[in-house]
C-alpha angles and dihedrals in degrees: 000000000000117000121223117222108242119279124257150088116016099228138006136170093256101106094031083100095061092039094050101039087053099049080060106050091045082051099055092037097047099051090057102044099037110108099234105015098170100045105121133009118351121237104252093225110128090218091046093087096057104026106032095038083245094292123198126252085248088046094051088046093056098041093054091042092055093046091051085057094048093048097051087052084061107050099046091046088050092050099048091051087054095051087058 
């Protein structure tokens, strides 16, 4: 009925390109499409202002947690279609 991925190691580096990759993309995404991107503390990183639009810290938190979401929905979709 349901099929287990094989057993090994617990982590590898295998899926860190499409997380990364995605917490990028929301990233650049997200600084450009939240309402008010720049309401609370900035973020002290000297390439936020040009290339992140100067996101918020809370900005810059929702944005990576959804790309690790995102990230993680990849892999393992990735990783499901290789075991067929």
């Amino acid at each position: 009925m349901f099929e287990l991925p094989p057993s090994g190691e617990l982590w590898n580096w295998q899926g860190t390109p499409f997380i990364v990759g995605a917490c990028l993309l929301v990233l650049l995404i997200g600084s450009r499409t939240i309402k008010h991107p720049h309401t609370g503390a900035k973020m002290p990183l000297p390439f936020s202002k040009s290339l992140f639009n100067n996101i918020s810290v809370a900005g810059f938190l929702a944005c990576m947690s959804f790309g690790h979401i995102l990230g993680f929905l990849l892999t393992l979709g990735f990783a499901n279609t290789a075991l067929r």
